[in-house]
C-alpha positions in Angstrom: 0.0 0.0 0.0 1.4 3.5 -0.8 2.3 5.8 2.4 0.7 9.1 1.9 1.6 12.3 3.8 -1.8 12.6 5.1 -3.6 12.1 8.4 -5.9 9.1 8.4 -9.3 8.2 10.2 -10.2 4.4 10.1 -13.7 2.9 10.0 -15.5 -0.1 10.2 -16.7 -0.1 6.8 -19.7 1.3 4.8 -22.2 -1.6 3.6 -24.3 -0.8 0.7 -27.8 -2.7 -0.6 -26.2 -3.5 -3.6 -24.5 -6.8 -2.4 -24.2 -8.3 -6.0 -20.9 -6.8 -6.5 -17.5 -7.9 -4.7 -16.4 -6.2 -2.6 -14.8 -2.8 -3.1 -12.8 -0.1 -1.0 -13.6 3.3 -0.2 -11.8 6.3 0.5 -12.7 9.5 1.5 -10.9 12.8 2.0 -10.8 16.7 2.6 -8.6 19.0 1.2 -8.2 22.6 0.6 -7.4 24.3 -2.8 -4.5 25.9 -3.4 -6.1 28.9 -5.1 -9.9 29.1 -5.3 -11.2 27.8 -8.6 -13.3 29.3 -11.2 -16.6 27.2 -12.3 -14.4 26.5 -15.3 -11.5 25.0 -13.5 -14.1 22.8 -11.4 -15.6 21.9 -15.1 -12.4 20.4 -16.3 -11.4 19.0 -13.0 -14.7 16.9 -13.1 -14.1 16.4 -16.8 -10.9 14.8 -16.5 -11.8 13.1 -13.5 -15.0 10.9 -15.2 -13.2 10.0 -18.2 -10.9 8.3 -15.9 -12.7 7.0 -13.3 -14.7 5.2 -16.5 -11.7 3.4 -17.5 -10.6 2.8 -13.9 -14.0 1.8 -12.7 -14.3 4.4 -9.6 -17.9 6.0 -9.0 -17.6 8.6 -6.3 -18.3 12.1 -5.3 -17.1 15.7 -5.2 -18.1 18.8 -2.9 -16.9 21.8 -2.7 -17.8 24.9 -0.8 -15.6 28.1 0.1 -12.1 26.5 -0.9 -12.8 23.6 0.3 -13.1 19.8 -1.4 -14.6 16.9 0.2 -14.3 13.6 -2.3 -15.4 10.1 -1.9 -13.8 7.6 -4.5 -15.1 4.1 -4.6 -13.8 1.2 -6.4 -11.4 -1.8 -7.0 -8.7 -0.9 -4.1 -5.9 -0.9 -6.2 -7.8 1.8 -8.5 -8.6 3.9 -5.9 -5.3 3.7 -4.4 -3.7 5.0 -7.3 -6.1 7.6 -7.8 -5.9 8.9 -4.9 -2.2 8.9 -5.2 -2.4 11.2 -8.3 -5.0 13.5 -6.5 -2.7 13.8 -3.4 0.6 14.6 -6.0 -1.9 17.6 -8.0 -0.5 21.1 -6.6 -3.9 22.7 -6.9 -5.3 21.4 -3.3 -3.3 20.7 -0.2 -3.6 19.3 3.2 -5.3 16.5 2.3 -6.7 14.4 5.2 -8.1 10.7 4.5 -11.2 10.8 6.8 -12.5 7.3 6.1 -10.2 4.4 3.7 -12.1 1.0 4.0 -13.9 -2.2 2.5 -17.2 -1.5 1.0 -19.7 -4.0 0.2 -21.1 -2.1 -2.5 -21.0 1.2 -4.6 -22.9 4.3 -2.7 -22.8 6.2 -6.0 -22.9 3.5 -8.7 -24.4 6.3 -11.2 -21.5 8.2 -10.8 -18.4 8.2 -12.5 -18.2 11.7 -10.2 -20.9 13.2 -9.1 -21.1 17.0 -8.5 -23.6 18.6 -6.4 -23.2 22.6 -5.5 -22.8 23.3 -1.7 -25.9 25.3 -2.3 -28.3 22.5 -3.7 -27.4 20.3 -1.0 -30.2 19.5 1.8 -29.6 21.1 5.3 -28.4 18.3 6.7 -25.6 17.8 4.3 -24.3 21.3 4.0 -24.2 21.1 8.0 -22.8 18.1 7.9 -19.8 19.3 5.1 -19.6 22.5 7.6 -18.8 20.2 10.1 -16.0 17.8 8.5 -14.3 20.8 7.7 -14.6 22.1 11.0 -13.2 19.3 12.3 -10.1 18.9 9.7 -9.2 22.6 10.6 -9.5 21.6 14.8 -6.6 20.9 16.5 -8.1 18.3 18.3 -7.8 16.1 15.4 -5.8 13.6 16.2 -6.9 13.0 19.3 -10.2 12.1 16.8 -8.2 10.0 14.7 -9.7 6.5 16.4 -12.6 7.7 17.5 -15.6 5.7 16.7 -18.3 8.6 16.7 -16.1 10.3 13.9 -16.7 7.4 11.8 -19.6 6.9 12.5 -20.7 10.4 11.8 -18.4 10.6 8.4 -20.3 7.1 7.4 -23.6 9.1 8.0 -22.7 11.8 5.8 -21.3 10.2 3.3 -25.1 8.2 3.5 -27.1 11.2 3.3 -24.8 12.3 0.4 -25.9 9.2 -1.7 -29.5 9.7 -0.8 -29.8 5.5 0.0 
């Protein structure tokens, strides 16, 4: 497994209803970009990000709100792996921190190659939620939540709500 310089939160594992499929890994993470990004730069990150999460067969989802991203990428493990190693080496985001890498039992966003949703069309819950996981990236209590069962609990939630299943 690649070592990444990023700060890690493990869970139990997110279980989908879709339980025809073997079983897949998620990963999950929050970020910040470098400089804030026009519509257009968010276009062709999405863009570029489909096309290959077609061929690599990763379904997921982005957020992003105020400078912020929030991405879940779900897949084969080895696929996401090295997707998330060529997000993690892209200079326009930084301070990445894996908030939930696990099995799955199924795809949460099997429609998706990458889904998009504005911060502003999301449902109260969500943006609160998002609000939150930022909150808590930028806290320096963080590691001390790096185990912590109700923070896995809570990012398995969200990342529920997200998918709308």
């Amino acid at each position: 497994m690649p070592r990444y310089r990023t700060k890690c939160i493990t869970s139990i594992g997110i279980h989908s209803r879709l339980m025809n499929e073997p079983a897949l890994h998620v990963l999950a993470y929050l970020s910040s970009a470098a400089t804030l990004p026009t519509q257009s730069d968010l276009d062709a990150i999405l863009a570029q990000a489909r096309h290959r999460n077609k061929t690599d067969g990763i379904t997921g989802l982005l957020l992003y709100h105020d400078g912020n991203f929030f991405q879940v990428l779900e897949g084969p493990k080895n696929a996401v792996e090295a997707c998330y190693g060529r997000i993690a080496a892209d200079l326009r985001h930084h301070g990445q921190i894996v908030v939930l890498s696990d099995r799955a039992d199924g795809r949460r966003f099997s429609d998706w190659t990458m889904a998009y949703v504005p911060f502003a069309k999301l449902d109260p819950v969500c943006r609160k939620g998002f609000l939150d996981l930022r909150a808590l990236r930028d806290s320096d209590n963080l590691p001390g939540c790096m185990n912590n069962d109700e923070v896995s609990i809570f990012i398995r939630s969200f990342i529920e709500n997200l998918s709308g299943r």
